[in-house]
C-alpha positions in Angstrom: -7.0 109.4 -52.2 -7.9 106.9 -50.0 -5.7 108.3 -47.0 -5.2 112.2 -45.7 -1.7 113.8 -46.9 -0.5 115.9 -44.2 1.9 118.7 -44.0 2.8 119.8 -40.6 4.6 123.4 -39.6 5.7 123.7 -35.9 6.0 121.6 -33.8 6.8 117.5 -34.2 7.3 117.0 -37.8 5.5 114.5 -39.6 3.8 112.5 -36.8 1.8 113.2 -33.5 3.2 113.0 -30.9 2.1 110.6 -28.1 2.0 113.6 -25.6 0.8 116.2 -27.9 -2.3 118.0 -25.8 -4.7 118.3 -28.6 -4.8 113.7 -28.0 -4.9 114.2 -24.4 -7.4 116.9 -23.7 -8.4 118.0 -26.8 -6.9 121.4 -26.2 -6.8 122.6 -29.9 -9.1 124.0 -32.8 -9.8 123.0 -36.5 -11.0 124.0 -39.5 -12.3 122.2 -42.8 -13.0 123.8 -46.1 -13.3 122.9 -49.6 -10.4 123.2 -52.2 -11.1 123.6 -56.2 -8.6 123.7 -58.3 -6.1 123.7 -55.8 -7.4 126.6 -54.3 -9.4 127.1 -51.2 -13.1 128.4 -51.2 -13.9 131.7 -48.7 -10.4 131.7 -47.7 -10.2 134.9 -45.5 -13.7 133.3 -43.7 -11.5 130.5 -42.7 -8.3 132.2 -41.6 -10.9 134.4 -39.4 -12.1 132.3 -37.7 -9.0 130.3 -37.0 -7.9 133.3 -35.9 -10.3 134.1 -33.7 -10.8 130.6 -32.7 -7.0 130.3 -31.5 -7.7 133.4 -29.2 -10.4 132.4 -27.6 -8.1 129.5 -26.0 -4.9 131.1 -26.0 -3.2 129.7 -28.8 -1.1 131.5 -31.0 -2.7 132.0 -34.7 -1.1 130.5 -37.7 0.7 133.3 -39.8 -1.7 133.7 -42.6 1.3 133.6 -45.4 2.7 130.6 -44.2 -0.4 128.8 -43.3 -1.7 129.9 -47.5 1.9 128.5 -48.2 1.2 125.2 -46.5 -1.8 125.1 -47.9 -0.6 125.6 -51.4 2.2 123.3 -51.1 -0.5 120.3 -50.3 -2.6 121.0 -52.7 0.3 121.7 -55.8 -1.2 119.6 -58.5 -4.0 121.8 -58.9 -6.5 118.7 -57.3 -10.3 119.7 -55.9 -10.6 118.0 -52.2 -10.5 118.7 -48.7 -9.0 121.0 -46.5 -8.6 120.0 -42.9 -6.0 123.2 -40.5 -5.6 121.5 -37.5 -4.1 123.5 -34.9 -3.1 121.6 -31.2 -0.7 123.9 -28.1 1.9 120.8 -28.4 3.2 119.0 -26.3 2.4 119.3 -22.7 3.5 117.2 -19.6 0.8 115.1 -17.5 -2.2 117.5 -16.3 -4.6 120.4 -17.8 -2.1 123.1 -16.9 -1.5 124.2 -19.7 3.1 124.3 -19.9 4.3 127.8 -20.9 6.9 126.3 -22.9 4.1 124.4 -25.1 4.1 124.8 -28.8 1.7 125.0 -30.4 1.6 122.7 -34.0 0.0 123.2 -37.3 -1.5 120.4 -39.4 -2.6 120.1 -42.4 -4.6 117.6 -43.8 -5.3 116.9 -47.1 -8.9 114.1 -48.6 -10.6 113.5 -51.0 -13.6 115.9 -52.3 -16.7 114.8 -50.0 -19.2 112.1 -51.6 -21.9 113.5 -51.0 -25.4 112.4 -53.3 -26.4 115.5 -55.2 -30.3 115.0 -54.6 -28.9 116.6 -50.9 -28.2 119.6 -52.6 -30.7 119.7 -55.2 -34.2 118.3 -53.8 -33.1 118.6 -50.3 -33.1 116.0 -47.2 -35.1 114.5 -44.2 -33.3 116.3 -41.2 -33.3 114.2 -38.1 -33.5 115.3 -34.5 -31.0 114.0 -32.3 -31.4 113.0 -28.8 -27.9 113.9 -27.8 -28.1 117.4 -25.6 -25.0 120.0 -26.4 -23.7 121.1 -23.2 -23.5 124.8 -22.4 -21.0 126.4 -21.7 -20.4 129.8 -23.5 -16.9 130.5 -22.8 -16.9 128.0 -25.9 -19.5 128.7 -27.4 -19.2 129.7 -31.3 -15.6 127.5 -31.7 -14.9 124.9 -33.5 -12.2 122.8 -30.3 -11.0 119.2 -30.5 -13.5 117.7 -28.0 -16.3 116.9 -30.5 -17.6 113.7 -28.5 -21.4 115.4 -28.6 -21.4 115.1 -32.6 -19.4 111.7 -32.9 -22.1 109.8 -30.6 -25.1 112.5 -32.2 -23.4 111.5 -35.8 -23.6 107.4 -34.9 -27.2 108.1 -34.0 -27.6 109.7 -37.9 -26.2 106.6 -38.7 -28.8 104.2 -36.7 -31.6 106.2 -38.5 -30.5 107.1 -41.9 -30.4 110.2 -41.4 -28.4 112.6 -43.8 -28.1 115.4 -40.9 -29.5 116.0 -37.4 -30.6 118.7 -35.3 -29.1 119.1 -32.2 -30.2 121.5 -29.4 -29.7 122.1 -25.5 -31.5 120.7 -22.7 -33.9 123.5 -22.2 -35.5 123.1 -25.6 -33.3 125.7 -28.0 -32.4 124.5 -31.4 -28.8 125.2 -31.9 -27.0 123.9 -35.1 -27.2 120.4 -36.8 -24.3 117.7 -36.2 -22.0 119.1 -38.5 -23.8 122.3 -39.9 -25.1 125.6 -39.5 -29.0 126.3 -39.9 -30.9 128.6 -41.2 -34.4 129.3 -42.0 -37.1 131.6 -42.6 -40.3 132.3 -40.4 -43.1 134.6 -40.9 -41.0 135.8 -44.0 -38.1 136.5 -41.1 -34.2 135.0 -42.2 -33.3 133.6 -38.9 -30.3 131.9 -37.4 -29.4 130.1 -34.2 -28.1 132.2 -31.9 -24.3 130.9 -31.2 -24.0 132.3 -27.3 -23.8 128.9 -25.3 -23.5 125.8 -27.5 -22.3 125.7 -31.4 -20.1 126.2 -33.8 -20.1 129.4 -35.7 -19.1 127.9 -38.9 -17.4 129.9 -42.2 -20.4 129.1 -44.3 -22.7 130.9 -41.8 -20.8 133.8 -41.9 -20.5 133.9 -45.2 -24.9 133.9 -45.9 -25.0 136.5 -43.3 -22.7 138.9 -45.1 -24.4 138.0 -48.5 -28.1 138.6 -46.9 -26.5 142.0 -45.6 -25.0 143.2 -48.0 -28.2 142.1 -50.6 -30.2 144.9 -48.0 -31.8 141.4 -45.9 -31.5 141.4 -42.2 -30.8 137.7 -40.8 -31.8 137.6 -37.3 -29.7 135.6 -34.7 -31.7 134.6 -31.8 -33.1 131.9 -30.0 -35.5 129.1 -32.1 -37.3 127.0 -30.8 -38.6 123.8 -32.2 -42.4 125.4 -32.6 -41.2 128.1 -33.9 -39.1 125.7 -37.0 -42.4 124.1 -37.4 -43.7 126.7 -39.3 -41.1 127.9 -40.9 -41.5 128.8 -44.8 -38.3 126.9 -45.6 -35.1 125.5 -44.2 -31.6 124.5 -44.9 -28.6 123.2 -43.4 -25.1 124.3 -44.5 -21.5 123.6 -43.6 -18.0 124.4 -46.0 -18.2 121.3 -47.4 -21.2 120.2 -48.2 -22.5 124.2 -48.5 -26.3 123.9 -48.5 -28.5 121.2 -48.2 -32.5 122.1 -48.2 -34.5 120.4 -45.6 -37.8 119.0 -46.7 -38.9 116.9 -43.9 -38.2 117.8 -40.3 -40.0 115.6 -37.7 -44.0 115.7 -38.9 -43.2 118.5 -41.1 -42.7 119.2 -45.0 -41.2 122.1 -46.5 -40.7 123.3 -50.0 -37.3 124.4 -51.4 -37.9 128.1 -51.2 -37.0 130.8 -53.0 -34.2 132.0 -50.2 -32.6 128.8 -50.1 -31.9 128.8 -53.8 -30.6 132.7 -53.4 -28.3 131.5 -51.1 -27.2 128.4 -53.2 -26.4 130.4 -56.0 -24.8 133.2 -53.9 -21.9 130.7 -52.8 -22.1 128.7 -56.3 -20.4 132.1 -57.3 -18.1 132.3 -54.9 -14.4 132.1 -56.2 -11.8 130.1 -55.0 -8.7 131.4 -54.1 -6.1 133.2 -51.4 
Protein backbone atom coordinates (compact mmCIF):
# COMPACT_ATOMS: atom_id res chain seq x y z
CA UNK A 1 0.00 0.00 0.00
CA UNK A 2 1.18 3.14 -0.97
CA UNK A 3 -0.04 5.05 2.26
CA UNK A 4 0.20 3.86 6.20
CA UNK A 5 -3.30 2.48 7.62
CA UNK A 6 -3.56 3.58 11.17
CA UNK A 7 -5.49 2.47 14.01
CA UNK A 8 -5.42 4.62 16.99
CA UNK A 9 -6.49 3.61 20.81
CA UNK A 10 -6.56 6.47 23.32
CA UNK A 11 -6.57 9.42 22.92
CA UNK A 12 -7.79 11.67 19.61
CA UNK A 13 -9.29 9.23 17.30
CA UNK A 14 -8.22 9.01 13.89
CA UNK A 15 -6.08 12.08 13.43
CA UNK A 16 -3.25 13.95 15.37
CA UNK A 17 -3.96 16.38 16.95
CA UNK A 18 -2.35 19.83 16.34
CA UNK A 19 -1.32 20.10 20.09
CA UNK A 20 -0.53 16.53 20.58
CA UNK A 21 3.14 16.63 22.55
CA UNK A 22 4.74 13.88 20.60
CA UNK A 23 4.56 17.03 17.26
CA UNK A 24 5.68 19.65 19.63
CA UNK A 25 8.52 18.18 21.59
CA UNK A 26 8.74 14.93 20.58
CA UNK A 27 7.78 13.64 24.00
CA UNK A 28 6.90 10.01 22.96
CA UNK A 29 8.46 6.47 21.92
CA UNK A 30 8.10 4.07 18.91
CA UNK A 31 8.57 0.96 17.79
CA UNK A 32 8.77 -0.82 14.24
CA UNK A 33 8.78 -4.53 13.48
CA UNK A 34 8.07 -6.81 10.83
CA UNK A 35 4.60 -8.63 10.32
CA UNK A 36 4.29 -12.05 8.24
CA UNK A 37 1.35 -13.49 7.74
CA UNK A 38 -0.38 -11.09 9.65
CA UNK A 39 1.58 -11.88 12.54
CA UNK A 40 4.30 -9.91 14.21
CA UNK A 41 7.99 -11.24 14.38
CA UNK A 42 9.76 -11.38 18.19
CA UNK A 43 6.63 -10.06 19.54
CA UNK A 44 7.33 -10.13 23.43
CA UNK A 45 10.98 -8.30 22.26
CA UNK A 46 8.82 -5.49 21.08
CA UNK A 47 6.19 -5.16 23.79
CA UNK A 48 9.57 -5.05 26.18
CA UNK A 49 10.95 -2.70 25.16
CA UNK A 50 7.90 -0.50 24.62
CA UNK A 51 7.41 -1.29 27.95
CA UNK A 52 10.40 -0.29 29.27
CA UNK A 53 10.80 2.51 26.84
CA UNK A 54 7.41 4.18 28.13
CA UNK A 55 8.95 4.06 31.72
CA UNK A 56 11.92 5.56 31.19
CA UNK A 57 9.82 8.84 30.33
CA UNK A 58 6.87 8.41 32.26
CA UNK A 59 4.35 7.28 30.01
CA UNK A 60 1.96 4.83 30.76
CA UNK A 61 2.64 1.28 28.78
CA UNK A 62 0.18 0.07 26.28
CA UNK A 63 -1.85 -3.01 27.79
CA UNK A 64 -0.21 -5.83 26.01
CA UNK A 65 -3.79 -7.50 25.02
CA UNK A 66 -5.19 -4.58 23.65
CA UNK A 67 -2.15 -3.25 21.95
CA UNK A 68 -1.88 -7.48 20.24
CA UNK A 69 -5.62 -6.63 19.52
CA UNK A 70 -4.83 -3.53 17.69
CA UNK A 71 -2.28 -5.01 16.19
CA UNK A 72 -4.30 -7.88 14.90
CA UNK A 73 -7.19 -5.84 13.91
CA UNK A 74 -4.67 -3.81 11.25
CA UNK A 75 -3.19 -6.52 9.96
CA UNK A 76 -6.73 -8.95 9.55
CA UNK A 77 -6.18 -10.06 6.04
CA UNK A 78 -3.43 -12.12 6.89
CA UNK A 79 -0.85 -9.38 4.80
CA UNK A 80 3.19 -9.44 5.44
CA UNK A 81 4.34 -5.64 6.07
CA UNK A 82 5.23 -3.14 8.56
CA UNK A 83 4.50 -2.56 11.93
CA UNK A 84 4.96 0.95 13.30
CA UNK A 85 3.44 1.39 17.72
CA UNK A 86 3.63 4.84 18.13
CA UNK A 87 3.04 5.88 21.51
CA UNK A 88 2.89 10.14 22.24
CA UNK A 89 1.64 11.66 26.32
CA UNK A 90 -1.25 13.58 24.29
CA UNK A 91 -2.19 16.56 24.28
CA UNK A 92 -0.46 19.09 26.32
CA UNK A 93 -0.89 22.97 26.58
CA UNK A 94 2.05 25.44 25.50
CA UNK A 95 5.46 24.51 27.38
CA UNK A 96 7.65 21.29 28.32
CA UNK A 97 5.78 20.75 31.52
CA UNK A 98 4.51 17.97 30.98
CA UNK A 99 0.14 18.43 32.06
CA UNK A 100 -0.99 15.85 34.57
CA UNK A 101 -4.13 15.53 32.86
CA UNK A 102 -2.18 14.43 29.48
CA UNK A 103 -3.10 11.22 27.79
CA UNK A 104 -1.20 9.47 26.51
CA UNK A 105 -2.21 7.98 22.62
CA UNK A 106 -1.52 4.86 20.91
CA UNK A 107 -0.92 4.60 17.17
CA UNK A 108 -0.65 2.23 15.01
CA UNK A 109 0.70 2.25 11.77
CA UNK A 110 0.39 -0.06 9.20
CA UNK A 111 3.25 -0.15 5.32
CA UNK A 112 4.18 -1.97 3.12
CA UNK A 113 6.95 -4.91 3.61
CA UNK A 114 10.47 -2.82 3.29
CA UNK A 115 12.21 -2.89 -0.32
CA UNK A 116 15.08 -3.71 0.49
CA UNK A 117 17.75 -5.40 -2.43
CA UNK A 118 18.49 -8.89 -1.23
CA UNK A 119 22.38 -8.71 -2.19
CA UNK A 120 22.10 -6.53 1.43
CA UNK A 121 21.31 -9.51 3.13
CA UNK A 122 23.03 -12.03 1.15
CA UNK A 123 26.59 -10.62 -0.05
CA UNK A 124 26.44 -7.86 2.39
CA UNK A 125 27.09 -3.89 2.05
CA UNK A 126 29.58 -0.89 2.08
CA UNK A 127 28.80 0.66 5.54
CA UNK A 128 29.40 4.40 5.61
CA UNK A 129 30.60 6.54 8.40
CA UNK A 130 28.63 9.46 9.13
CA UNK A 131 29.86 12.74 10.16
CA UNK A 132 26.82 13.60 12.23
CA UNK A 133 27.94 13.25 16.18
CA UNK A 134 25.04 11.49 18.57
CA UNK A 135 24.67 13.58 21.51
CA UNK A 136 25.07 12.11 24.93
CA UNK A 137 22.98 12.12 27.23
CA UNK A 138 22.31 8.78 29.11
CA UNK A 139 19.17 9.46 30.87
CA UNK A 140 18.12 8.44 27.15
CA UNK A 141 20.36 6.41 26.27
CA UNK A 142 19.10 2.83 24.96
CA UNK A 143 15.36 4.31 23.84
CA UNK A 144 14.00 4.54 20.92
CA UNK A 145 12.00 8.72 21.63
CA UNK A 146 10.42 10.86 18.85
CA UNK A 147 13.30 13.40 18.45
CA UNK A 148 15.30 11.46 15.86
CA UNK A 149 16.77 14.67 14.06
CA UNK A 150 20.52 13.08 14.51
CA UNK A 151 19.51 10.06 12.09
CA UNK A 152 17.10 12.10 9.59
CA UNK A 153 20.14 14.67 8.72
CA UNK A 154 22.84 11.32 9.27
CA UNK A 155 20.25 9.31 6.89
CA UNK A 156 20.22 12.45 4.06
CA UNK A 157 24.04 12.20 4.31
CA UNK A 158 23.55 8.09 3.38
CA UNK A 159 21.68 9.46 0.80
CA UNK A 160 24.44 12.05 -0.64
CA UNK A 161 26.87 9.06 -0.70
CA UNK A 162 25.04 5.96 -1.58
CA UNK A 163 25.37 4.58 1.21
CA UNK A 164 23.08 1.56 2.29
CA UNK A 165 23.79 2.28 6.16
CA UNK A 166 26.10 4.45 8.27
CA UNK A 167 28.01 4.34 11.32
CA UNK A 168 27.34 6.86 13.70
CA UNK A 169 29.41 7.48 16.89
CA UNK A 170 29.94 10.32 19.68
CA UNK A 171 32.33 13.12 19.65
CA UNK A 172 35.01 11.40 21.65
CA UNK A 173 35.60 8.77 19.07
CA UNK A 174 33.15 5.60 20.31
CA UNK A 175 31.29 3.81 17.69
CA UNK A 176 27.78 3.52 18.87
CA UNK A 177 25.03 1.99 16.46
CA UNK A 178 24.52 2.71 12.60
CA UNK A 179 21.57 5.25 11.49
CA UNK A 180 18.94 2.97 11.86
CA UNK A 181 20.60 -0.39 13.28
CA UNK A 182 22.26 -2.17 15.81
CA UNK A 183 25.98 -3.48 15.24
CA UNK A 184 27.68 -6.20 16.01
CA UNK A 185 30.92 -7.78 15.27
CA UNK A 186 33.61 -9.96 16.15
CA UNK A 187 37.29 -9.15 17.17
CA UNK A 188 40.07 -11.34 18.08
CA UNK A 189 37.40 -14.19 17.87
CA UNK A 190 35.40 -11.85 20.73
CA UNK A 191 31.29 -11.27 19.80
CA UNK A 192 31.06 -7.63 20.71
CA UNK A 193 28.46 -5.01 20.84
CA UNK A 194 28.27 -1.26 21.38
CA UNK A 195 27.77 -0.46 24.64
CA UNK A 196 24.12 1.43 24.79
CA UNK A 197 25.04 3.76 28.16
CA UNK A 198 25.00 7.39 26.56
CA UNK A 199 23.83 7.45 22.98
CA UNK A 200 21.65 4.63 20.98
CA UNK A 201 19.01 2.76 20.62
CA UNK A 202 18.81 -0.64 22.07
CA UNK A 203 16.93 -2.17 19.39
CA UNK A 204 14.58 -5.67 19.62
CA UNK A 205 16.88 -7.36 17.09
CA UNK A 206 19.88 -6.76 19.36
CA UNK A 207 18.31 -8.26 22.06
CA UNK A 208 17.20 -10.86 20.36
CA UNK A 209 21.27 -12.12 19.05
CA UNK A 210 22.25 -11.59 22.50
CA UNK A 211 19.87 -14.12 23.96
CA UNK A 212 20.51 -16.52 21.03
CA UNK A 213 24.49 -16.14 21.52
CA UNK A 214 23.67 -16.82 25.29
CA UNK A 215 21.68 -19.30 25.26
CA UNK A 216 24.03 -21.16 22.24
CA UNK A 217 26.86 -21.08 25.48
CA UNK A 218 28.66 -17.53 23.41
CA UNK A 219 29.28 -14.61 25.57
CA UNK A 220 28.59 -11.19 23.48
CA UNK A 221 30.45 -8.52 25.10
CA UNK A 222 28.89 -4.90 25.44
CA UNK A 223 31.52 -2.40 25.77
CA UNK A 224 33.01 0.45 24.29
CA UNK A 225 34.49 0.02 20.35
CA UNK A 226 36.42 2.06 18.88
CA UNK A 227 36.98 2.66 15.28
CA UNK A 228 40.71 0.77 15.47
CA UNK A 229 39.43 -1.65 17.20
CA UNK A 230 36.36 -2.41 14.11
CA UNK A 231 39.33 -2.31 11.74
CA UNK A 232 40.37 -5.50 12.56
CA UNK A 233 37.54 -7.10 13.22
CA UNK A 234 36.95 -10.81 11.74
CA UNK A 235 33.49 -9.79 10.51
CA UNK A 236 30.62 -7.33 10.86
CA UNK A 237 27.08 -6.81 10.48
CA UNK A 238 24.45 -4.41 10.96
CA UNK A 239 20.84 -5.37 12.05
CA UNK A 240 17.53 -3.73 12.81
CA UNK A 241 13.70 -5.54 12.93
CA UNK A 242 13.20 -4.85 9.57
CA UNK A 243 15.79 -5.34 7.62
CA UNK A 244 17.29 -8.07 10.34
CA UNK A 245 20.97 -8.50 9.21
CA UNK A 246 22.91 -6.99 6.68
CA UNK A 247 26.76 -8.18 6.54
CA UNK A 248 29.23 -5.38 6.16
CA UNK A 249 31.99 -5.98 3.58
CA UNK A 250 33.57 -2.69 3.23
CA UNK A 251 33.93 -0.24 6.12
CA UNK A 252 36.08 2.82 5.39
CA UNK A 253 39.61 1.24 3.83
CA UNK A 254 38.53 -2.01 5.07
CA UNK A 255 37.15 -5.49 3.60
CA UNK A 256 35.57 -8.11 5.43
CA UNK A 257 34.29 -11.53 4.58
CA UNK A 258 30.79 -12.78 5.51
CA UNK A 259 31.79 -14.91 8.48
CA UNK A 260 30.72 -17.80 9.87
CA UNK A 261 28.90 -15.79 12.96
CA UNK A 262 27.08 -13.66 10.84
CA UNK A 263 25.39 -16.46 8.97
CA UNK A 264 24.64 -18.25 12.56
CA UNK A 265 22.97 -15.32 13.45
CA UNK A 266 21.03 -15.00 10.01
CA UNK A 267 19.71 -18.32 10.28
CA UNK A 268 19.00 -18.06 14.10
CA UNK A 269 16.28 -15.24 13.38
CA UNK A 270 15.35 -16.91 9.74
CA UNK A 271 13.82 -19.42 12.28
CA UNK A 272 12.28 -17.27 14.31
CA UNK A 273 8.30 -17.62 14.31
CA UNK A 274 5.94 -15.11 13.92
CA UNK A 275 3.33 -14.66 16.24
CA UNK A 276 1.70 -13.16 19.69
Amino acid sequence: MSAPVMRVHGGTPEAVDPMDRGLHYGDGIFRTLRMVGGLPVAWPFHVARLTHDCGRIGLPPPDPDALAADVAALFADGSDGILKILITRGVGGRGYTPPSTAEACCRLYRFAPAAHPPEHADTGIILGHSGMALGCQPALAGIKHCNRLEQVLARRECADHGWPEALMGTADGRLVCGTMSNLFAVVDDAVVTPAIVDAGVIGATRQRLIEACRAAGRSVMETDIHPAALARAEEIFVCNSAMEIWPVRQWAEQHYPVGPFTRWCQAQLAAACAGF
